[in-house]
C-alpha positions as CSV (number, residue, x, y, z in Angstrom):
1,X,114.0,116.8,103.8
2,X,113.7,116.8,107.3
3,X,114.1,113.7,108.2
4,X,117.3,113.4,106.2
5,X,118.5,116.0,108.3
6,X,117.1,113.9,111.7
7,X,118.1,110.9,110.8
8,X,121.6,112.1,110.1
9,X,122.1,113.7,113.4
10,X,120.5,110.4,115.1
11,X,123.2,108.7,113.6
12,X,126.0,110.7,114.3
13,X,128.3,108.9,117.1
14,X,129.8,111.2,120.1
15,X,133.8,111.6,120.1
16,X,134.4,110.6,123.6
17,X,137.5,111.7,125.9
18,X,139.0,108.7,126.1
19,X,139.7,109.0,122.4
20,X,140.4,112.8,122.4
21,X,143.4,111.5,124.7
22,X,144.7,109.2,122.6
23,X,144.5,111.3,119.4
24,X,146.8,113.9,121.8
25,X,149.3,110.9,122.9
26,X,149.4,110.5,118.9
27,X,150.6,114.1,118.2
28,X,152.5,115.1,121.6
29,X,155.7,114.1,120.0
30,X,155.0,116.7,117.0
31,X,153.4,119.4,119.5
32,X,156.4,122.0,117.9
33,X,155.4,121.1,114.7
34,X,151.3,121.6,115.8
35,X,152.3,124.7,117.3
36,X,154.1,126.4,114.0
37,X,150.7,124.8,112.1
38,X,148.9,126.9,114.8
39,X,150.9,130.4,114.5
40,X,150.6,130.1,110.6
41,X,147.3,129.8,111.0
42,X,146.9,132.9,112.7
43,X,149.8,134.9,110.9
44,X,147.8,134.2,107.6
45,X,144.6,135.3,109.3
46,X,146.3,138.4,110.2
47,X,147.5,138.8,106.7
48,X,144.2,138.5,105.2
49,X,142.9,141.3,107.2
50,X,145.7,143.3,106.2
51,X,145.1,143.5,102.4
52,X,141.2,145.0,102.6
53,X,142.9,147.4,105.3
54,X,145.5,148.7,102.9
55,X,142.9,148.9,100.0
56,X,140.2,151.1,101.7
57,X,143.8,153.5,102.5
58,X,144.7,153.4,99.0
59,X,140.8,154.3,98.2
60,X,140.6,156.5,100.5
61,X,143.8,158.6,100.9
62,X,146.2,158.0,98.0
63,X,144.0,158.7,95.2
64,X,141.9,161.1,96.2
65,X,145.1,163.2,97.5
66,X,146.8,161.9,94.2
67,X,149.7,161.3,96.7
68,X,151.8,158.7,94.3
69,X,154.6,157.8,97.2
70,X,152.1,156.8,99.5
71,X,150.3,154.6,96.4
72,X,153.3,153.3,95.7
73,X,154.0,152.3,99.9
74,X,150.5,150.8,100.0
75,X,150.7,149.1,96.7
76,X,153.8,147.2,98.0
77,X,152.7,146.3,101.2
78,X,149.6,144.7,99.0
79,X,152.2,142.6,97.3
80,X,154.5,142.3,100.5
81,X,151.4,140.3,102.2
82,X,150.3,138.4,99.1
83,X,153.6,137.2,99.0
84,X,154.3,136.4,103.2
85,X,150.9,134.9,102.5
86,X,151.8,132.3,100.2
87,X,155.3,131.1,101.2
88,X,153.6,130.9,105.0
89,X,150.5,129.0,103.2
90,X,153.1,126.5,101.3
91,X,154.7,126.2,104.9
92,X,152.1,125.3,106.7
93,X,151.1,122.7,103.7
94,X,154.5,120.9,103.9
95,X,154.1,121.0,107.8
96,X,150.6,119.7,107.7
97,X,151.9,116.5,105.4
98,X,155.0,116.0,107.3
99,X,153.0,115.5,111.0
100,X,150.4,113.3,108.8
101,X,152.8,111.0,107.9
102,X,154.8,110.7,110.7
103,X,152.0,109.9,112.6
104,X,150.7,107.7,110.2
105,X,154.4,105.9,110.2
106,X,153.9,106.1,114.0
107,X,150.5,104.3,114.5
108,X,151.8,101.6,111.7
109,X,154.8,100.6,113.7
110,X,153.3,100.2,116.8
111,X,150.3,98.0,115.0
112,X,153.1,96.1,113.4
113,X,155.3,96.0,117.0
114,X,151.6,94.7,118.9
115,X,151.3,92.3,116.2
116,X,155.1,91.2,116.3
117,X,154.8,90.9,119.9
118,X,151.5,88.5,119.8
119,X,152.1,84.7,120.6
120,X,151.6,82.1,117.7
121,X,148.5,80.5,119.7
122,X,146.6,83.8,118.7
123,X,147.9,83.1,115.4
124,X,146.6,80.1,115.0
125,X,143.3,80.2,116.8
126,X,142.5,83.4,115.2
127,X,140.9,83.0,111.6
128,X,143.2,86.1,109.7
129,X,140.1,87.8,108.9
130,X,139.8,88.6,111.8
131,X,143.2,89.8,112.7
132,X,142.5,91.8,109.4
């Protein structure tokens, strides 16, 4: 087993900077659209604290008090979050597969424009499995 686990990390390549760069030239037109990816991120994080928060109040102040106003608070505020939860989850979904395929649309018109822009000789001194 533990040379499964060596030989796997032997084999792992390194990500170097140069590409790093280029994935970020990819997605610097969409950085507005990263950035509201980003905040959801967090604003669901924040959410998700929120709910064990309001539980240990409702465990440990509303019913032991038998205070049913401040039940009834707490118990909306639970559905309040589960709620801001999932629209900002199905947000951030539909953001996540709108910068996909605009960058996928992206990198395929300027692999079609290189192509476009190459000079018949390359054409037809290159076998097409290799253009492939």
């Amino acid at each position: 087993m533990t040379t499964m686990h060596n030989d796997r990390h032997s084999k792992r390549q390194h990500v170097h900077l140069s590409t790093l760069r280029r994935v970020g030239r990819t997605f610097l037109p969409y950085w507005r659209h990263v950035a509201l990816v980003v905040v959801a991120i967090i604003v669901m994080t924040v959410l998700l604290a929120v709910n064990p928060l309001v539980s240990g109040l409702i465990i440990d102040h509303a019913f032991p008090h038998k205070d049913l106003s401040l039940l009834t608070i707490l118990t909306l505020v639970l559905i309040a979050t589960s709620l801001l939860y999932w629209v900002i989850n199905l947000a951030q979904g539909y953001l996540n597969a709108t910068i996909g395929q605009r960058v996928m649309r992206d990198l395929r018109l300027c692999l079609y424009t290189h192509l476009q822009d190459l000079s018949l000789r390359f054409y037809t001194t290159t076998r097409t499995g290799e253009i492939l």
